[in-house]
C-alpha positions in Angstrom: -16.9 1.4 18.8 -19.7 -1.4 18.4 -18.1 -4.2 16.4 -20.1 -4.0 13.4 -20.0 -0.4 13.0 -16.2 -1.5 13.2 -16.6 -4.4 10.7 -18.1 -2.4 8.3 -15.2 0.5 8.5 -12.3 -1.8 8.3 -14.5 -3.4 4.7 -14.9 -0.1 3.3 -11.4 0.8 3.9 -10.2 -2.2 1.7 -12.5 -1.0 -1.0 -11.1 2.8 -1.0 -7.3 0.8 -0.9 -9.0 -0.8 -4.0 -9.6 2.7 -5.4 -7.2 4.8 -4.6 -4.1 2.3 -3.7 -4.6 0.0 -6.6 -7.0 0.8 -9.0 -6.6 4.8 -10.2 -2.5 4.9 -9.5 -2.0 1.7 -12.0 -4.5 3.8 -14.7 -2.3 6.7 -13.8 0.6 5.0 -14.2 -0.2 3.7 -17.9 -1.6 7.1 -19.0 1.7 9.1 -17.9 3.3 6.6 -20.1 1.2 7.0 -22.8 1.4 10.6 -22.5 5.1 10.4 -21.7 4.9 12.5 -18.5 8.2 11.8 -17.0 7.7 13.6 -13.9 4.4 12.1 -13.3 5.7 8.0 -14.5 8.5 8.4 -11.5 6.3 9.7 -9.0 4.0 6.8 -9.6 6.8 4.5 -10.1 8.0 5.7 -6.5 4.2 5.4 -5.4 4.5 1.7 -6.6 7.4 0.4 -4.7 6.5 1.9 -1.6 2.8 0.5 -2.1 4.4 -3.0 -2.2 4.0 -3.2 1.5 0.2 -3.2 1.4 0.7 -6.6 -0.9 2.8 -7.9 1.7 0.7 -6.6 4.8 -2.1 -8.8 2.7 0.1 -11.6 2.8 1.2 -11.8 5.9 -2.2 -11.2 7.8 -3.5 -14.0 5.3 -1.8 -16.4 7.5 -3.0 -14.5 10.7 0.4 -12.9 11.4 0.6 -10.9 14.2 3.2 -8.7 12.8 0.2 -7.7 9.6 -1.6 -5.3 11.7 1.6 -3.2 12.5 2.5 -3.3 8.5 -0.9 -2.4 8.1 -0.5 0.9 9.8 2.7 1.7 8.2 2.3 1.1 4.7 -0.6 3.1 4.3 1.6 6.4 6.4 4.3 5.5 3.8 1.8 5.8 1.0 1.2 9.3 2.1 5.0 10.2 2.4 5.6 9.0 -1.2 2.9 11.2 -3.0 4.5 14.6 -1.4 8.2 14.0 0.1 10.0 14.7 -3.7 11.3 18.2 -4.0 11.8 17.5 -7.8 8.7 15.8 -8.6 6.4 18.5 -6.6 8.2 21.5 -8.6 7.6 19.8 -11.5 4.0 18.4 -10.7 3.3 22.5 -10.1 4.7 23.7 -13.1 2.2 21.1 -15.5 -0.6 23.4 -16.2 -3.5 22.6 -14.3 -6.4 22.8 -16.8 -4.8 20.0 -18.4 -6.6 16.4 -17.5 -3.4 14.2 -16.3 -1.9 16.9 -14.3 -5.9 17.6 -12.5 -6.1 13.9 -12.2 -3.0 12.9 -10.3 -3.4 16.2 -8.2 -6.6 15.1 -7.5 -5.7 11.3 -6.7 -2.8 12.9 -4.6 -5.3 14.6 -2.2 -7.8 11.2 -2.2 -5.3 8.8 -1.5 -3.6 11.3 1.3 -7.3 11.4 3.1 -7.4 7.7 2.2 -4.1 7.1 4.0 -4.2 8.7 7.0 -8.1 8.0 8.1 -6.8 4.0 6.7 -3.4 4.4 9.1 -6.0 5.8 12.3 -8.7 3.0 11.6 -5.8 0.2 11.7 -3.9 1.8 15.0 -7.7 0.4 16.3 -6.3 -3.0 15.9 -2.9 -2.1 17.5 -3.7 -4.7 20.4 -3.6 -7.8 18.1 -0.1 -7.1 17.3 0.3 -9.3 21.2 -1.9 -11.7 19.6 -5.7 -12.9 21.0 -6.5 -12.8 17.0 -10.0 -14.3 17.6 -11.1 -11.0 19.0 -13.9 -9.1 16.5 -11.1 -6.0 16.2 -9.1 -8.5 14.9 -10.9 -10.7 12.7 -12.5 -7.7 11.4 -8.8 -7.4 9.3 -8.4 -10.8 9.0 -11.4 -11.4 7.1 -10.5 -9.8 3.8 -7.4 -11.2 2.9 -8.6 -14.6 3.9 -11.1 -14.4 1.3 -9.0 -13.0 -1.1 -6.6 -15.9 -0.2 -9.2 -18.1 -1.4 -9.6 -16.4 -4.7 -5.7 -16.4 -5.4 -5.1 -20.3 -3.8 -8.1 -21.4 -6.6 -6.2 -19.5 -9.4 -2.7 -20.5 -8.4 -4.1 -24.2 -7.6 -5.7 -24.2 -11.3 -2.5 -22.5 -13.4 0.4 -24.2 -11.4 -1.1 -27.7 -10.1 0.2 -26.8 -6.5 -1.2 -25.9 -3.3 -0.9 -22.0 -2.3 -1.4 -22.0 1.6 -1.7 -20.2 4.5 1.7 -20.4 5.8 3.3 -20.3 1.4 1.6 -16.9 1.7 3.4 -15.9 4.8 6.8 -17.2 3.9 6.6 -15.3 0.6 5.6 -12.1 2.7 8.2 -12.4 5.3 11.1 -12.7 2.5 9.2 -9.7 0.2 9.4 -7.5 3.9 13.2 -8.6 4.7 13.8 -7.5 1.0 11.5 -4.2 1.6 13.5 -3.1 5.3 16.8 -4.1 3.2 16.3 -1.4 0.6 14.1 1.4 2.6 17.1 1.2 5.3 19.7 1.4 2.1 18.2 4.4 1.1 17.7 5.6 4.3 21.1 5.4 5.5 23.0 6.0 2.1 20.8 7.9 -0.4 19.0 10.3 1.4 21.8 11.9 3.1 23.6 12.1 0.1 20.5 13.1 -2.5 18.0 14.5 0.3 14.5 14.9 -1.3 15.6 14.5 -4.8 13.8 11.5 -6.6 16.5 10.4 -8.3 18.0 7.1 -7.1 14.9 6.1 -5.2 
């Protein structure tokens, strides 16, 4: 694939994650609480701590770790098993009638951020090979790009409100401890509440 073609694939998937990962499930999220859609604030509430990896996949590539591009992959597969793998939550998603505007709207977000997620997850197996490192390659600066200047943004912000100095490497620390923390409690519920609950929200 030519490398801008490439380049400007891997921008446009950071703007859908704007959309469809960010964006839309947080205004979901509040309007099922304002409407006080149980069903519908859990399965976002599940959709938000499983969308905590792409924070930290941010993180850790903004110090050119290796170890981003395989997180990158992953989180937005996970994204896509959290909208769909409840039992309890899909039952009761079905039986919200459909002509309402919340129910339509998270249906509809369901389907976007699926497409989103697994087209995202295909694009970023592209850069599988920076994983070994050789980071200065287009493929992989194509990734890299984004969350440097994003880095920028946030280390201004941080620099301004706090008087210290958010780096590189601060930004890495803070996403290696957030994905120890992360395998900690997906293995926890891997191990302990799923066999116990199966696909039953509660717990999660």
């Amino acid at each position: 694939m030519p490398d801008l073609l490439y380049r400007t694939l891997v921008w446009l998937d950071y703007r859908l994650a704007a959309v469809f990962a960010v964006g839309l499930p947080l205004v979901l999220l509040i309007w099922a609480a304002m409407k006080q859609e149980r069903a519908l604030v859990r399965l976002l509430g599940i959709y938000w701590k499983v969308a905590s990896l792409l924070l930290i996949t941010v993180l850790l590539l903004t110090d050119n770790r290796p170890i981003g591009f395989l997180m990158a992959v992953l989180a937005q597969l996970l994204l896509v098993v959290s909208v769909w793998f409840w039992v309890d939550l899909n039952e009761e998603l079905a039986d919200l009638p459909p002509w309402r505007p919340l129910p339509f709207v998270v249906r509809a977000w369901r389907w976007g951020v699926t497409v989103y997620g697994l087209l995202g997850a295909a694009l970023s197996a592209l850069a599988f090979s920076c994983v070994g490192g050789g980071l200065v390659r287009p493929v992989c600066r194509a990734w890299l790009q984004a969350p440097d200047d994003l880095h920028g943004g946030a280390a201004s912000v941080f620099n301004f409100v706090f008087g210290g100095a958010w780096t590189g490497t601060v930004a890495a620390f803070v996403g290696y401890v957030a994905l120890v923390g992360y395998v900690v409690g997906l293995l926890q519920w891997l191990l302990v509440r799923l066999p116990k609950q199966g696909r039953v929200a509660g717990g999660f």
